[in-house]
C-alpha positions in Angstrom: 15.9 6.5 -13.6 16.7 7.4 -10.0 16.8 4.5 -7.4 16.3 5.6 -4.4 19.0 4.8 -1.3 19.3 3.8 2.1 20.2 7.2 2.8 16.9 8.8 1.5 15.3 6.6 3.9 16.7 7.9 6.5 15.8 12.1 5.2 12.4 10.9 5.0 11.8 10.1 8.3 12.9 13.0 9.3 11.2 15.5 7.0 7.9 13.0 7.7 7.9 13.7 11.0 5.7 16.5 12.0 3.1 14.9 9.8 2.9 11.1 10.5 2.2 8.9 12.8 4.6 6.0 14.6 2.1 3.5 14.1 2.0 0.9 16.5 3.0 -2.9 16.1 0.6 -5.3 17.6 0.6 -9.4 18.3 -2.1 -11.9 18.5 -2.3 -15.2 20.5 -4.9 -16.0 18.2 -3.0 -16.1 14.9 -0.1 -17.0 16.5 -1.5 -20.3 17.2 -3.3 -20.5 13.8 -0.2 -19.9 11.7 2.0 -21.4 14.0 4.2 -18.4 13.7 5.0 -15.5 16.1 2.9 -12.6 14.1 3.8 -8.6 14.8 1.1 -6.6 12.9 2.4 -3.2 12.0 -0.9 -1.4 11.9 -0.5 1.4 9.4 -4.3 1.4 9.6 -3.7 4.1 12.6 -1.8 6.4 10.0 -2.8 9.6 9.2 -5.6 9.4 6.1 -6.0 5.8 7.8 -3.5 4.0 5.3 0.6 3.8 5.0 0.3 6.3 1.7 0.7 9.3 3.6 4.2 8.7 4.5 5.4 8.9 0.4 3.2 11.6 -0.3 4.2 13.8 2.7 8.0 13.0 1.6 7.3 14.2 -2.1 5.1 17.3 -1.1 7.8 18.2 1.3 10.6 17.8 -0.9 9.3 20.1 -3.6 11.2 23.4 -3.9 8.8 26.3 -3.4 8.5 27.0 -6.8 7.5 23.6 -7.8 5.0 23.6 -4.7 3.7 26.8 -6.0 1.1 25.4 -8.8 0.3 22.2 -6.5 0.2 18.7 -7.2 -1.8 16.3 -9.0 -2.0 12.6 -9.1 -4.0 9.2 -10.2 -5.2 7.0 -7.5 -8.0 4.5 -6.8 -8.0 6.4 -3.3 -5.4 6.1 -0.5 -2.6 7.8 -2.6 -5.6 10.1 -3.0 -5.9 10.9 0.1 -2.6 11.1 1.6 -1.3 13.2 -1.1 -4.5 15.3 -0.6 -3.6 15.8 3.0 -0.1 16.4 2.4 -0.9 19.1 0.4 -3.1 20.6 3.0 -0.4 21.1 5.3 1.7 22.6 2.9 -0.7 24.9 1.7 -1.3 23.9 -1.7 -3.8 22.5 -3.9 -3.9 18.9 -4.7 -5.8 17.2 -8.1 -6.5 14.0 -8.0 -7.5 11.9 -11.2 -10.0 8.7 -9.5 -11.5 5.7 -11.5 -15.5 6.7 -11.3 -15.6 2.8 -9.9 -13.0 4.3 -6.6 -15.0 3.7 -3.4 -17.0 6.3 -2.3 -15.6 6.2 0.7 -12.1 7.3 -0.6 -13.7 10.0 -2.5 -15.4 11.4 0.5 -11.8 10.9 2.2 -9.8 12.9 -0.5 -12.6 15.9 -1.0 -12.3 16.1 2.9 -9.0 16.9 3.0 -9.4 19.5 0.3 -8.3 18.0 -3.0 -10.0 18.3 -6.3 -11.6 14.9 -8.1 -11.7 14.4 -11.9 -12.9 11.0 -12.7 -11.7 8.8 -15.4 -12.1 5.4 -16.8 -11.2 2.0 -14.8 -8.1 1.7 -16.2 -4.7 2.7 -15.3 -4.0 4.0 -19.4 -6.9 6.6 -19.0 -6.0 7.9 -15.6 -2.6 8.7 -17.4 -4.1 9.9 -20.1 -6.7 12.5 -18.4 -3.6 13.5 -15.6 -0.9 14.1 -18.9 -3.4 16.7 -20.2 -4.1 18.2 -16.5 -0.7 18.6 -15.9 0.2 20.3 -19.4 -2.8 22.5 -18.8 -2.5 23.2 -15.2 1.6 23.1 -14.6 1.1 20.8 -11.4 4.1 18.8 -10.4 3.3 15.0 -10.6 3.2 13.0 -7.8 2.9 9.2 -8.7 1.7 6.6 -6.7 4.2 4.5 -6.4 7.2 5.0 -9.3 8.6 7.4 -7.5 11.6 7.8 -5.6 10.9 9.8 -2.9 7.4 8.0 -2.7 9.4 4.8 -2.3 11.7 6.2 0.4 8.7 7.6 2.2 7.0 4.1 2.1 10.2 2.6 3.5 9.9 4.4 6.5 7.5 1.7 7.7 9.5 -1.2 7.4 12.2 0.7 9.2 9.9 1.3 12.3 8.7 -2.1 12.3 12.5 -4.0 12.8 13.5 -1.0 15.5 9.4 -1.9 17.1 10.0 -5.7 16.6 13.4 -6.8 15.9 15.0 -8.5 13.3 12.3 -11.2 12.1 12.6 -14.1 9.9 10.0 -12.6 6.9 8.0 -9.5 6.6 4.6 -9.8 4.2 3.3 -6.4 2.2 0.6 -6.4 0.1 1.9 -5.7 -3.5 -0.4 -3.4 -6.0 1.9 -0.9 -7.7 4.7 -1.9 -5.4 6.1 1.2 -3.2 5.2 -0.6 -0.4 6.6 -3.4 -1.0 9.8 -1.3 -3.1 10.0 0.8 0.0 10.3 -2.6 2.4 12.7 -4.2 0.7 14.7 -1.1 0.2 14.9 -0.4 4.4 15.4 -4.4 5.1 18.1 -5.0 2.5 19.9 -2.2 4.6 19.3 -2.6 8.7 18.3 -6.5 8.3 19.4 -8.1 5.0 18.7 -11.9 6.1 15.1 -11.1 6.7 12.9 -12.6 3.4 10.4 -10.3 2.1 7.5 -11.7 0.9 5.1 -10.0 -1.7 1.2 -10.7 -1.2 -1.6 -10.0 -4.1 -4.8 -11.4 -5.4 -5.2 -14.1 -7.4 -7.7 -11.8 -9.5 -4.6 -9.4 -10.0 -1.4 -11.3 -10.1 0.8 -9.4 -12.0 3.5 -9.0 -9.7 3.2 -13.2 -9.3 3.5 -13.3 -13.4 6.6 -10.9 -14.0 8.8 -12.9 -11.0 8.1 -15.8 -12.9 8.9 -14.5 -16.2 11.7 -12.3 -14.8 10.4 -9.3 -17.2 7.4 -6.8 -16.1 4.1 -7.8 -17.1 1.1 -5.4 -17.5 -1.8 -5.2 -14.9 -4.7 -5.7 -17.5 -8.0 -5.0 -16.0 -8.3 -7.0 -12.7 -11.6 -7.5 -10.8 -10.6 -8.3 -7.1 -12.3 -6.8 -3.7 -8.7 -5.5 -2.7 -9.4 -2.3 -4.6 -6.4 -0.5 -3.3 -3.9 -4.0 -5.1 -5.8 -3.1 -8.6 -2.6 -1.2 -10.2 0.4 -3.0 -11.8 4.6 -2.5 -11.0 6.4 -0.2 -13.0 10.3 0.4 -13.6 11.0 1.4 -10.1 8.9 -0.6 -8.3 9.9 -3.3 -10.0 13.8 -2.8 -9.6 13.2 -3.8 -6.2 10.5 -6.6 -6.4 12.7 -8.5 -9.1 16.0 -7.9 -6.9 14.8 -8.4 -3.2 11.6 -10.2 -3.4 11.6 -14.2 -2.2 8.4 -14.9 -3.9 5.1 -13.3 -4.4 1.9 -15.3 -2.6 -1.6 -15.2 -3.9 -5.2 -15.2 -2.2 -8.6 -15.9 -3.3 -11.0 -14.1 -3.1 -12.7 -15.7 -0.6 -9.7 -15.8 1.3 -8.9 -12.4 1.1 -12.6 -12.0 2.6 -12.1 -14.2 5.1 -8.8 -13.2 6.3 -10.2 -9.5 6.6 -13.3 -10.9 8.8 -11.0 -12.6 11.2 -9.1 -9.3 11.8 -11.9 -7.5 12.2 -13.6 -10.6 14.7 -9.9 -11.6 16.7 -8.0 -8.7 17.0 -10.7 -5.5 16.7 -9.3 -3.0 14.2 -10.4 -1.6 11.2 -9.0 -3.0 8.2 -9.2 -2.8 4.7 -9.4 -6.0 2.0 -6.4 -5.2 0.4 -4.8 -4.9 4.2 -5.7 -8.8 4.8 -3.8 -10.2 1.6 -0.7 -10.7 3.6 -2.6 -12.5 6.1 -5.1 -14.4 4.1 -1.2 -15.9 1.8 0.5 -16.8 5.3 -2.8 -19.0 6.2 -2.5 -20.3 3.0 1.5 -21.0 3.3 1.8 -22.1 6.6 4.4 -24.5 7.0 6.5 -21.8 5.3 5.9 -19.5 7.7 5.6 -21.9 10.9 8.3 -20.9 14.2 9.5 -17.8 12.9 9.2 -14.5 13.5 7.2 -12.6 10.7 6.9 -9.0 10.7 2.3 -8.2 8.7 2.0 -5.2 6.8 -1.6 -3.9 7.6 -1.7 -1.0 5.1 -4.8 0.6 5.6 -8.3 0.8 7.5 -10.2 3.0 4.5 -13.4 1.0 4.0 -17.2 1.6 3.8 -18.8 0.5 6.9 -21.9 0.1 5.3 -20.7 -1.9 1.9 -18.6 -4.7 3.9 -17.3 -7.5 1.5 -18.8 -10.3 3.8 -22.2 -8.4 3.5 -25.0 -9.1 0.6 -22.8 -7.7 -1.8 -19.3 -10.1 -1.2 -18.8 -13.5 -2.4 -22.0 -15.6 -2.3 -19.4 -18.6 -0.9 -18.2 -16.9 1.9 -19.3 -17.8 5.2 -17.9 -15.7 8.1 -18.0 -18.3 10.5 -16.0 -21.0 8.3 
């Protein structure tokens, strides 16, 4: 199994280039007072496909030889992955397949059919998107492009975290949302290199706390079937994704419901940017940890803005407890 390297990091940014965005890092008086700690937001909700994935899928399209390239790519994904690798086939010129849970927000469908890739649904969970993508790729010849437990995914990912300390500085913690982990893989790869003392923290629901579980136990856990509104922090770690969690993570942080919610509404309310549930995890665990966090520097992974304005979580359909205004 290939770990990827510091120095892999550094390729992707450059082969990334033409394709991504330098997302911008942004602070807020608000939450700084609230937390009690000097916040810097880095707002991969501005990325291209509107979420951090399309910097590891554009490093593993454009890493493929031409002959690999040549009967495209397919994937699994619950949507951003989706649509990054979607679009990062489009501007290489080659078809991308994508096998989505039926339950994947409609949104993110619309998102990966308008950037030209195929859509086979599947089953909720992750053992029958594997399934129906092992037989597409035996039929079809299409060079496999995980989500997450893949190296050059991972050092695609990375690329964030690296922006964010030459944007910010070195900071005293950074906080990524944690699903399948090459977010949170590819921060702790950059940090460990360009700022080592900086403590990465790992941020999930409560409704899917596998990453919380396998720390504890020191061994990886499976995902079962979690039911959480951070759709995109459904998936569980794998071998690679969890090298790097059980090595370089300080502790994973959980949110309710409710708080994930809530978090996401005073995003949207105080600093006026489009964000996604599973972007307002890191948040919603740093209001819920903050004597931890209180007089230092801590660097916010907002990891994507991909949400259907017209099913909000706060709306009829979200958590009969919440109460915006609380």
């Amino acid at each position: 199994m290939y770990i990827p390297t510091f120095e892999d990091v550094l390729e992707a940014r450059e082969r990334i280039k033409p394709y991504i965005h330098a997302t911008p890092v942004v602070t807020s008086r608000y939450f700084s007072q609230l937390t009690g700690a000097e916040l810097f937001f880095k707002c991969e909700n501005f990325q291209k496909t509107g979420a951090f994935k399309a910097r590891g899928a554009a490093n593993a399209v454009f890493s493929l030889s031409d002959e690999q390239a040549g009967k495209g790519v397919a994937t699994h994904s619950s949507g951003n992955h989706a649509a990054a690798l979607s679009y990062a086939a489009g501007c290489r010129g080659i078809q991308a397949t994508v096998v989505m849970p039926r339950n994947a927000p409609e949104a993110k469908k619309t998102a990966v059919r308008g950037y030209g890739g195929r859509i086979l649904e599947c089953g909720p969970t992750t053992a029958e998107r594997e399934t129906m993508l092992e037989a597409l790729v035996e039929e079809t010849g299409a060079h496999f492009v995980h989500p997450y437990n893949d190296h050059r995914v991972i050092a695609g990912q990375a690329t964030c975290a690296h922006e964010l300390h030459e944007q910010a500085g070195s900071l005293d913690a950074v906080v990524a949302p944690v699903g399948g982990g090459g977010l949170i893989s590819g921060t702790c790869l950059s940090l460990s290199e360009v700022s080592p003392d900086t403590r990465v923290y790992a941020a999930e629901p409560e409704n899917a706390d596998d990453a919380r579980r396998s720390l504890r136990a020191g061994r990886l856990i499976g995902e079962g079937i979690p039911v959480t509104v951070a759709d995109g922090l459904k998936t569980g770690l794998r071998p690679r994704t969890w090298h790097f969690v059980s090595r370089h993570v300080t502790d994973v942080l959980c949110a309710t419901e409710d708080e994930i919610i809530h978090a996401m509404h005073l995003i949207w309310q105080r600093m006026k940017i489009v964000v996604e549930p599973s972007s307002s995890v890191p948040l919603a665990t740093i209001l819920n940890n903050r004597a931890l966090f209180a007089g230092k520097r801590v660097g916010v992974l907002i990891s994507g803005g991909n949400v259907s304005l017209r099913k909000l979580p706060w709306m009829n359909n979200g958590s009969e407890s919440f109460k915006p205004g609380r």
